[in-house]
Structures are given as C-alpha cells and as structure tokens.
C-alpha positions in Angstrom: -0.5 -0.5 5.8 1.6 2.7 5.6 2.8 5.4 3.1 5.9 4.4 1.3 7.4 7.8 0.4 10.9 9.5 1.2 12.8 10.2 4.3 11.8 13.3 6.1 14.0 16.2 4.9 13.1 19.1 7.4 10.6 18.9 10.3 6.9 20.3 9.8 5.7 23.8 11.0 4.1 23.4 14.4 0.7 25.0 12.0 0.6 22.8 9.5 -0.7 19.4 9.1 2.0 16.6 8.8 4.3 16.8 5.3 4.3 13.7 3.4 7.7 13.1 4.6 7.1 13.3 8.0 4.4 10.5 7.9 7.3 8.2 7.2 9.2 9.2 10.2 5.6 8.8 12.0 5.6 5.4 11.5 9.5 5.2 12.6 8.5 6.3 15.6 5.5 4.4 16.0 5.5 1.2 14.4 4.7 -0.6 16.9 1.1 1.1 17.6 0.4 1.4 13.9 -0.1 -2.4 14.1 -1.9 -2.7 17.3 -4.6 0.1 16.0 -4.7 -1.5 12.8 -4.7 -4.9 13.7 -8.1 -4.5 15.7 -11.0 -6.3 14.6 -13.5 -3.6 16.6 -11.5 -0.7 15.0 -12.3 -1.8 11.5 -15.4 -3.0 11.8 -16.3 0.1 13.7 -14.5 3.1 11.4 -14.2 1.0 8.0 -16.8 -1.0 7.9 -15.5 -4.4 7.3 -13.0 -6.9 9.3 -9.3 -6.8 9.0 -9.2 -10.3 7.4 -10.0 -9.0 4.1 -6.8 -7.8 3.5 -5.4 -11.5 3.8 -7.8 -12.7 1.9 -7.1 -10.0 -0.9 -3.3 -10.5 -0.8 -3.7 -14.4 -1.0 -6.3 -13.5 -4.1 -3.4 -11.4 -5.3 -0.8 -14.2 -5.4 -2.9 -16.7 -6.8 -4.6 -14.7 -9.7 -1.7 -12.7 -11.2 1.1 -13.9 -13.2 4.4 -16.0 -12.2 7.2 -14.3 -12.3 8.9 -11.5 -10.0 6.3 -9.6 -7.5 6.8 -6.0 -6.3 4.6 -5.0 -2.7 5.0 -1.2 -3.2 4.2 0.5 0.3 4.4 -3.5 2.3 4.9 -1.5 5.6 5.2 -4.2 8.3 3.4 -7.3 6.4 0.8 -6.8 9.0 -1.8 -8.8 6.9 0.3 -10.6 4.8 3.1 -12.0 6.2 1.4 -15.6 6.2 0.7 -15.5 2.5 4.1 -14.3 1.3 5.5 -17.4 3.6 3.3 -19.9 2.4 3.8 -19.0 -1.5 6.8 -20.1 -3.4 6.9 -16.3 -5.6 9.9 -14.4 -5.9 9.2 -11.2 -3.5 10.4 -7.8 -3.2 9.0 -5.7 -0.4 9.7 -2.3 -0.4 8.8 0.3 1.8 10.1 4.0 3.1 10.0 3.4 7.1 13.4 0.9 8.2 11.2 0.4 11.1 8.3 -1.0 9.4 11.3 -3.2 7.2 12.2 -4.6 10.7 8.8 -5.5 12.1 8.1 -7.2 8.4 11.3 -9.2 8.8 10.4 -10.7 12.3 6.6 -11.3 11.1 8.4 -13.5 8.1 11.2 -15.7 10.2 13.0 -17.9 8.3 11.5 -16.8 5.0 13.2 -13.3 5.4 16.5 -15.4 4.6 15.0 -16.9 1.9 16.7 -15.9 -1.7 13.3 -15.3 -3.1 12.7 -12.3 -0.6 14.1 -9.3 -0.2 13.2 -6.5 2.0 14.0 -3.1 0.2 13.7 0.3 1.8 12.9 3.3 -0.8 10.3 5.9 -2.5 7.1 5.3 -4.5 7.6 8.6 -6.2 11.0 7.3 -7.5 11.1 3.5 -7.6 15.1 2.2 -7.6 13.7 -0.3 -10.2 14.5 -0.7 -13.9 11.6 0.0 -16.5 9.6 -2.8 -17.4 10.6 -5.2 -14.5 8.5 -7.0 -12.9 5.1 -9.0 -13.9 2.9 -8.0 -10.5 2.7 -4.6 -8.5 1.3 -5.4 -5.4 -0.3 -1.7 -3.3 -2.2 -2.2 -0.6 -3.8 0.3 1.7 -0.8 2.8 0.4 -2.9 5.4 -1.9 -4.8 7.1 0.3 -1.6 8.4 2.0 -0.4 9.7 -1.0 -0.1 13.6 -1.8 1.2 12.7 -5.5 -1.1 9.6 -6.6 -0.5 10.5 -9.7 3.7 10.1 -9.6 3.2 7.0 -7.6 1.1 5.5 -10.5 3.4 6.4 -13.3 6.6 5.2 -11.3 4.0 1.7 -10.9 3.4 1.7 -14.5 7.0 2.2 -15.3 8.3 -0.9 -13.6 5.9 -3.0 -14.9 6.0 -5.3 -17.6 3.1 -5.4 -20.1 0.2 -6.9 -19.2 1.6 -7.1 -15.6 -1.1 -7.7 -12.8 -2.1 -4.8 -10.2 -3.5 -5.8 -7.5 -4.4 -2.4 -5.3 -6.5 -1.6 -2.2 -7.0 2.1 -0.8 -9.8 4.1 1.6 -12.2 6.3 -0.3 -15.1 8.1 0.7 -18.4 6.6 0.1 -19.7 5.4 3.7 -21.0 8.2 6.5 -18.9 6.9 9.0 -15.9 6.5 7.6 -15.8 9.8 5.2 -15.8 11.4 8.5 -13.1 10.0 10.3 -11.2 10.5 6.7 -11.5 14.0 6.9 -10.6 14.2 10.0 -7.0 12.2 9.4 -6.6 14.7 6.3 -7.0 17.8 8.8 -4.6 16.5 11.5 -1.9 15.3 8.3 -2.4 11.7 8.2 -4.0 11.7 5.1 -4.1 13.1 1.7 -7.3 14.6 0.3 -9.8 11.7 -0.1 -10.9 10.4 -2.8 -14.1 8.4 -4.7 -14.0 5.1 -5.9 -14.1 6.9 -9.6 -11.3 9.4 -9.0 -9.2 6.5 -7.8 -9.9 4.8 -11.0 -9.4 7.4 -13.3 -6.2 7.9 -11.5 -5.5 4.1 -12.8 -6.5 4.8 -16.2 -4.2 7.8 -16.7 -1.2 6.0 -15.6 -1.5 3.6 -18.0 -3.3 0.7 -16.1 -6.8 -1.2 -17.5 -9.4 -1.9 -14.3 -10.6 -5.2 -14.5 -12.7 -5.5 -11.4 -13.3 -3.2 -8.4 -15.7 -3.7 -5.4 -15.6 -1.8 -2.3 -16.2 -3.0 1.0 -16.9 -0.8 3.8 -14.3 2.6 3.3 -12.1 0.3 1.4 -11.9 -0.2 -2.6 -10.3 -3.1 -3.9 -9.2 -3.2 -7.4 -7.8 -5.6 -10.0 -6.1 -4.0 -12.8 -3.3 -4.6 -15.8 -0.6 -2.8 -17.1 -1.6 -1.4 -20.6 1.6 -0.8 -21.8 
C-alpha cells in the first residue's frame, strides 16, 4: 500500500535518496509492479514475516468493528488487499490517495462498485486533508506510515477529520524482527522509506496526535493497531 503525500514539485538530486514527493511519482510510474511485488505470498512471508492475507483480514476486521457512518482510507493506494471488502460492505467510502495511477488501478480492482454513490475515489495529501474538521466516524491507514517523512502532520491532519470517538484502524512496518529491520534500512538508504520506527514510537506518535490505542499486535515487520479519536 503506498505513500499518500503531494505531487512531486522538482525532481531529486541524482545524490540524494528519493524526496517524499517523488515516491508519489514512483508509484505513477510503476503501479503496476508495486502490486505484483507486493501481492507475493513468498515476498512477504520471506521479508515480513507473515502472508499477504492479513491485510484482508485486517481491513474486513476494520469494517466490521468500527462505527457506521462515513469511512475515510487515507493512503488506499490501489485497493490491492481490499478491494473485495469495500465491495462486499454496504459503508459509505472515501478512498483517497496522492498517485492518479494507483486511483485508476483501485477503480478497475472495484468494477461496478466504483460507480456506486457510496464510493468515491479522491486523489490528495495526508499532510493536508481536503476534508472539513470533525468529519468522518472511521480513518482507515494501512501500510501508509512507514512512508511518511512527517508522521507527525499526517496524524494531526487524521485527528482533525475525525469525529470524536471515531475508529482508527492503522497498520505500518516497524523494526522488531532481524530480517526485516534489515531490508528496512536498506529501503530508507535507497529513499523508499522514512526512518523506521518501533512499535512504541509508532504509538506514542498515536497518542500525541490525539488518538487512544486500544489494541496493537504485531505480526512479522508489521504492527497492527486499533485506536480512537480522543477528541
């Protein structure tokens, strides 16, 4: 699931690692073997630690534990893993993401759903949510953090659009497990990645912006984390 974050402004030096921005126009260009990486079972048994199914089963967890009402998927990239539970449930959906690309690949995976009034496919910025204060009653974030240069202003804008009490239902990398601490560090060096982080600093992160952790767990590299909005 990729970064959600603003349209590439200028390109990055050739001795640099990738800017923020320029992960979004990574995935433009290259939305198509996102997926098919991603979507291997060896891959993330091998490198995470755990199969690829999880995230289905986290999202459907998500839509059936949180509150009715209007649903925000901040980061939904191409609906890679959740596609089938955002067709099968009757929720009122908004899926944003910053790559058009990943917008189009999310629109073929839902069919006839896409057309649906309860949907609607949004292309914008986690560090500055086109959303009114207090709006909706889930945040949905999955595999989206551990991209993020700014946690911290993706939280807050989170916080801000959600209504008290709202559910948020988030799933990240962090380091914890040999193998996949490695491989982490290596993303972060080549730009694909921000700096990684524990379990703890992700949920400190959580608690500054405003949000109560219910229940976390970690399987494999990934965390998984139910939370509310403490406003």
């Amino acid at each position: 699931m990729p970064p959600i974050l603003g349209r590439m402004s200028s390109p990055p030096s050739p001795t640099s690692a990738l800017t923020t921005d320029a992960r979004v126009r990574s995935y433009d260009l290259a939305a198509w073997l996102y997926d098919w990486v991603v979507a291997s079972t060896i891959y993330h048994r091998f490198v995470w630690g755990m199969p690829p199914e999880e995230h289905t089963a986290f999202a459907e967890r998500a839509l059936t534990h949180s509150r009715q009402g209007e649903t925000l998927d901040a980061g939904a990239g191409s609906l890679l893993f959740t596609a089938g539970p955002y067709r099968a449930t009757t929720r009122s959906l908004t899926l944003l993401d910053g790559s058009a690309r990943m917008l189009e690949r999310a629109r073929r995976r839902l069919g006839a759903s896409a057309n649906e009034p309860r949907i609607h496919l949004r292309q914008g910025d986690l560090y500055a949510l086109p959303f009114a204060a207090a709006r909706f009653d889930n945040v949905f974030h999955f595999g989206v953090l551990h991209c993020l240069d700014r946690p911290e202003q993706c939280l807050t804008e989170l916080a801000r659009v959600a209504r008290p009490g709202a559910a948020l239902f988030l799933s990240c990398l962090v380091l914890g497990r040999s193998r996949g601490d490695a491989l982490l560090r290596r993303l972060e060096r080549a730009g694909h990645v921000a700096r990684p982080r524990t379990a703890g600093e992700v949920t400190a992160l959580l608690s500054h912006a405003g949000f109560s952790v219910n229940e976390s767990r970690t399987q494999g590299s990934f965390l998984f984390i139910e939370a509310r909005s403490a406003k």
